[in-house]
N, C-alpha and C positions, 0 to 999 in steps of 0.2 A: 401583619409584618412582625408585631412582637411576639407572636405565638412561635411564629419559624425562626425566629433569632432568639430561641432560648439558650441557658446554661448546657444542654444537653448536645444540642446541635453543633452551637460553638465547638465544644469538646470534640466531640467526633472531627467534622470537620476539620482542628487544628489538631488532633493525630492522623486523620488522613492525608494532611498536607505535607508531616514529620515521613512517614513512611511512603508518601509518593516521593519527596526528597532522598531517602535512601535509596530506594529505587534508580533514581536519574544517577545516582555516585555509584552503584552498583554497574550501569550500563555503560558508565565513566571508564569505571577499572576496566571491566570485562572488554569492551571496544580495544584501549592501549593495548591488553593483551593479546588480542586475537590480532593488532597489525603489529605488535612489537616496538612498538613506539609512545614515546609521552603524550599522551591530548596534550597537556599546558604548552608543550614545543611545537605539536604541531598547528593549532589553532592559535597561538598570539608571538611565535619567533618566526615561522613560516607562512606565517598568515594560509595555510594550505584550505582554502576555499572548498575546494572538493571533500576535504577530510570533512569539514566542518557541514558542509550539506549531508553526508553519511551520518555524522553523530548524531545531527539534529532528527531526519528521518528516522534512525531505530528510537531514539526517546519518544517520539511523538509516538510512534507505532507501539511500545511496549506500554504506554498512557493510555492507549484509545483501549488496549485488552485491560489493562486496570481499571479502567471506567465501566466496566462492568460489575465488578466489584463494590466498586463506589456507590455508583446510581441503585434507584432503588429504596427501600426499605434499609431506616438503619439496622445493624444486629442488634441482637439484643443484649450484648455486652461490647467493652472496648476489646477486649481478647478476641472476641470473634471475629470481631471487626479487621485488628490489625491482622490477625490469620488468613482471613479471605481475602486481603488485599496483597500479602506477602502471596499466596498460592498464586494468583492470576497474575502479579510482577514475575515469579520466575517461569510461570506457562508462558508468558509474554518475551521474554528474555530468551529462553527456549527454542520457541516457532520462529524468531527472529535468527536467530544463530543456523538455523535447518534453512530455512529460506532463502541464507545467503549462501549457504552450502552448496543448495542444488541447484541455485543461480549462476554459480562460479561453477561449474564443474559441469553443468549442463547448457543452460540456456545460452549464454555466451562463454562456451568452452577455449576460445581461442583467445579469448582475453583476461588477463593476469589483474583480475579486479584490484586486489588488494594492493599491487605494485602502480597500476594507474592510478589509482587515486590519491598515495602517497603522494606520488610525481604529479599530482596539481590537474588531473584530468579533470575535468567539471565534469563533460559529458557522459564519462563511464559512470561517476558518483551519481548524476541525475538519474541515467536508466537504474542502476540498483537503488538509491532511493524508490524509484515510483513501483519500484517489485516488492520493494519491504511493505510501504505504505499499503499497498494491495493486497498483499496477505493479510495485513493489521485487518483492514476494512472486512477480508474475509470473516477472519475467526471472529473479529469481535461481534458482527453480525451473526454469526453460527453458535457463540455463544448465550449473545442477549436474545437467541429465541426459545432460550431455556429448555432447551436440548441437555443442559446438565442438572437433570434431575438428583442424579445419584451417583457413587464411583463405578459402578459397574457401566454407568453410560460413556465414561473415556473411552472404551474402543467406539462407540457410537460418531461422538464426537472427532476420531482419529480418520476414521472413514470418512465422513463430510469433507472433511478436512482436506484428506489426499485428494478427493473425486475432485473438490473445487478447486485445487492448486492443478491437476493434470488439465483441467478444461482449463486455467488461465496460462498454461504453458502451453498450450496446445495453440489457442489465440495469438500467444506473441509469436511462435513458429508460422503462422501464417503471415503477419506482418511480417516479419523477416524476407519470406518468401515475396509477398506482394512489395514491397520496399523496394529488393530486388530486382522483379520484373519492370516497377516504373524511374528508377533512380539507373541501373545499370550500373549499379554498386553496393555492393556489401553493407548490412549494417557495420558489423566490425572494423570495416578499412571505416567508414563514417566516426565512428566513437572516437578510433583509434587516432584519428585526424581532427579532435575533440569539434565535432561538429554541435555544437548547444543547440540549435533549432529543431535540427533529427532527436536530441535529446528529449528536449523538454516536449516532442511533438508525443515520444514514444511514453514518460510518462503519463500524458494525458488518455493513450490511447488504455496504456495498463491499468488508471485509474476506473477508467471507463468499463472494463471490460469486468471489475471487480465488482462493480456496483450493479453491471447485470447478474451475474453470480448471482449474488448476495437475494437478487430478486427471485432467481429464478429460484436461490434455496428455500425460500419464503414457501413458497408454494409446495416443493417437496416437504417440510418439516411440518407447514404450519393447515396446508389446503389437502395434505396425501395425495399430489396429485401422481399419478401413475409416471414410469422413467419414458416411456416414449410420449406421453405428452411432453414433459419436462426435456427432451432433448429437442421436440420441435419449437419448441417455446424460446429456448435459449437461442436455438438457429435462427429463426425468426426474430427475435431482440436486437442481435449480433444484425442482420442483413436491415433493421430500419434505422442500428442507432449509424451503421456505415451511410444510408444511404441518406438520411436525415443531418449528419455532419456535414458529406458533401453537397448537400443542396443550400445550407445555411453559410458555407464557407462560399460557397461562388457568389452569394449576396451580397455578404457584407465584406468580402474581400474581391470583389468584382475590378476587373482592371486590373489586377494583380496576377503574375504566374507562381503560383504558390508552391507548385514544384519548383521550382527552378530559386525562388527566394529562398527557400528550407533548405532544400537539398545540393546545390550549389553554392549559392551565395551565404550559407550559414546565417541567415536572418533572423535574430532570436525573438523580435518581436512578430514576425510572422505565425513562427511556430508554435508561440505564446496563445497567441490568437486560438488557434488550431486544438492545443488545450484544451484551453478556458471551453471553445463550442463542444466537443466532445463529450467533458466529464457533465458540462450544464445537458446535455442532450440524452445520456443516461438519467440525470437526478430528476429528470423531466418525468422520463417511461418510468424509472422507480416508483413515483410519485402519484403517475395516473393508476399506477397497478396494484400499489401494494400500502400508500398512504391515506 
């Protein structure tokens, strides 16, 4: 214990913690800007809830890319140190700002993310939080498999990158679709009618669906496993973590119409549920596979 709490560590550590603090006031400014409005008015005059679930998810998200940085071997200087930690706060700030880009303009094209969330929408803030969060879990896994050997490996890393955001767009387009079919209504009319239980059902699903990624990039990055293994692999992931939620959710939610709770009746703790079994049902199959 005193060996790891020396003079040197301290150090590092309490300039790590100065420069992950600039960071968070970095993502402070930049967020006001990008909706046009003061954080301090909207989080303690408007108590605006939704605003403040967005703020929170990109810090959290642009910390989990900095913790790559972090973790690990110290540098071998404090210069270095703060260098690599500033480089992976604005890649982090970056991917986060692209994320919501082609969130807003693609994935939920018919909703004015940044106008709902203003006006107190929870549930629109909840599904873009759990899109930012999913990226974050992306890169920062595609990172820490040290895939970033050198600068010539950024296009390396650019490509992972896209492949694994199209396969988690590709996912929630199906859920859209399957939603759809069993609800006999729109995700959007749902959000737009700030359903929280569709909400928090959807970030668990996108959580989820990030954490097979991440797995299956394991195997491409770290096993060379060949692309049609690795597409059947991800198919296959995707079809036991569905069928392994829904067989765990009629257990412990038995007696219950879980449709009709979520999707109707806006039941947040239902949805909650629904969650929690999902993301726990991926970290499960990560865990037998790759842990």
């Amino acid at each position: 214990m005193i060996d790891i709490l020396n003079i040197n560590t301290i150090q590092v550590l309490s300039v790590n913690m100065l420069v992950a603090l600039v960071i968070m006031l970095s993502v402070r400014i930049i967020l006001g800007l990008i909706f046009g409005v003061s954080v301090s008015h909207e989080l303690s005059i408007k108590d605006n809830f939704a605003f403040g679930i967005s703020f929170s998810s990109i810090v959290l998200s642009v910390m989990m890319i900095v913790l790559v940085a972090i973790s690990g071997e110290v540098a071998t200087d404090i210069k270095t140190e703060i260098g690599l930690i500033f480089i992976y706060g604005g890649l982090g700030i970056f991917i986060m700002l692209i994320t919501r880009l082609i969130f807003d303009k693609i994935t939920l094209n018919k909703i004015n993310i940044k106008d709902e969330i203003l006006n107190g929408n929870i549930s629109v803030s909840i599904v873009d939080s759990g899109n930012i969060i999913s990226s974050s879990i992306i890169i920062y896994n595609l990172l820490n498999n040290k895939v970033l050997d050198s600068y010539d490996s950024m296009l390396t890393i650019l490509v992972y990158f896209l492949f694994c955001q199209l396969s988690f767009y590709l996912c929630f387009f199906i859920r859209r679709i399957l939603f759809y079919l069993k609800s006999k209504t729109s995700l959007t009319k749902s959000l737009l009618e700030d359903n929280k239980a569709v909400a928090i059902r959807f970030l668990g699903y996108n959580i989820a669906t990030a954490i097979i990624i991440t797995t299956v990039l394991y195997f491409c990055i770290v096993e060379k496993m060949p692309i049609e293994l690795l597409l059947l692999l991800f198919t296959l992931l995707l079809l036991l973590l569905y069928l392994f939620t829904n067989l765990i959710n009629k257990v412990i939610l038995f007696g219950i119409d879980i449709r009709e709770e979520i999707d109707i009746q806006d039941n947040f703790a239902i949805g909650l549920v629904e969650a929690v079994v999902v993301i726990s049902v991926s970290l499960i199959m990560m865990g037998i596979l790759i842990l």
